[in-house]
C-alpha positions in Angstrom: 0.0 0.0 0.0 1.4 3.2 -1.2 1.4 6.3 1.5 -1.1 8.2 -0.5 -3.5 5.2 -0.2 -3.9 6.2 3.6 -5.0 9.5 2.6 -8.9 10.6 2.5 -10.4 12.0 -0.1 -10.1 15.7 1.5 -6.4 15.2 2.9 -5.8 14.4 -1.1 -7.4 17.7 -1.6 -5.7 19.7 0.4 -2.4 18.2 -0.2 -3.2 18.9 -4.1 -4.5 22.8 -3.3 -0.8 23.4 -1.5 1.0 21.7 -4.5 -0.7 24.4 -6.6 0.6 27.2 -3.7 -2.8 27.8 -2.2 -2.4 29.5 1.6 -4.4 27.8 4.1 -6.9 30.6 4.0 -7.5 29.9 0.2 -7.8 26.2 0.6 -10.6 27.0 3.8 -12.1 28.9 1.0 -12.2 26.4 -1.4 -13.2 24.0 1.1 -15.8 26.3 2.9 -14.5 25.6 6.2 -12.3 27.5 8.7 -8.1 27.5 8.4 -8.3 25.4 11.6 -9.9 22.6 10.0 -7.2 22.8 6.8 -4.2 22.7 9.4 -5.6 19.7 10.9 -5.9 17.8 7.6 -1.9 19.1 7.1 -1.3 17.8 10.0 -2.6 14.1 9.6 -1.5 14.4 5.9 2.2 15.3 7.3 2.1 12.3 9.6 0.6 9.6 7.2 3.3 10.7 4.6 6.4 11.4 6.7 6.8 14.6 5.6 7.6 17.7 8.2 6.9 20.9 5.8 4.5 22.3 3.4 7.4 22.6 0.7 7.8 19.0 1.6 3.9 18.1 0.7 4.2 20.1 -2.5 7.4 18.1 -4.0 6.3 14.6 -2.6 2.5 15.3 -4.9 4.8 16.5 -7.7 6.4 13.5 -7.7 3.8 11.3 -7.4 2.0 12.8 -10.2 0.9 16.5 -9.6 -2.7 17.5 -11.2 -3.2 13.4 -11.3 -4.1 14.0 -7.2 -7.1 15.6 -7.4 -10.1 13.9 -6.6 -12.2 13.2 -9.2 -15.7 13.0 -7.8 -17.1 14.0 -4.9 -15.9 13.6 -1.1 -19.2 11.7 -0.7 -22.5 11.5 -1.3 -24.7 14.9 -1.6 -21.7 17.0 -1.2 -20.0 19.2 -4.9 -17.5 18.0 -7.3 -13.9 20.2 -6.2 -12.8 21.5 -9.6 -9.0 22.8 -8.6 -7.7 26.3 -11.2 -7.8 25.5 -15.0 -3.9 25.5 -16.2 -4.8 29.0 -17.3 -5.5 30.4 -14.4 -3.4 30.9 -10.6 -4.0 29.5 -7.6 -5.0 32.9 -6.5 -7.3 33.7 -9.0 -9.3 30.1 -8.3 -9.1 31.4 -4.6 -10.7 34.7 -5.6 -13.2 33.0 -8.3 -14.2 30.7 -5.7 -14.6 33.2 -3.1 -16.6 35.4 -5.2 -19.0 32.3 -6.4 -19.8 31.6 -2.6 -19.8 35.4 -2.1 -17.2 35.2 0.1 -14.0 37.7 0.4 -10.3 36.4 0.1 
């Protein structure tokens, strides 16, 4: 069983969101949750993959195939599809495209 196997579907998620260089207030956006919440899924992402840092995170999902991380239905039943940036558009403008589509401010 590889390391990522351990993962759920949201610690996938966020691991993918701070490959693409995401803060944890843009990923609570994304998510709709609070940056409390993301640093907890960091945290149990960190220890099911042995890594100590977000720079860490972000070159272990690079290496084990980037964009290829990201979920590809939804976390479960009755909950939306996460769609991550277009390769067209930055991290920050997903954050603020997001934001602004849940009328929320980033």
């Amino acid at each position: 069983m590889q390391p990522r196997d351990r993962l759920s579907a949201k610690e996938i998620q966020v691991a993918t969101l701070v490959w693409q260089g995401l803060t944890n207030k843009d990923i609570a956006a994304v998510l709709h949750t609070s940056e409390q919440v993301v640093k907890n899924y960091l945290r149990t992402t960190f220890d099911k993959l042995g890594v100590w840092t977000r720079l860490e995170l972000a070159l272990y999902v690079a290496s084990h195939g980037g964009a290829g991380w990201q979920p590809r239905t939804g976390i479960s039943a009755g909950q939306e599809t996460w769609h991550g940036p277009s390769q067209s558009e930055s991290a920050s403008e997903h954050g603020t495209r997001v934001a602004a589509a849940s009328g929320g401010v980033v």
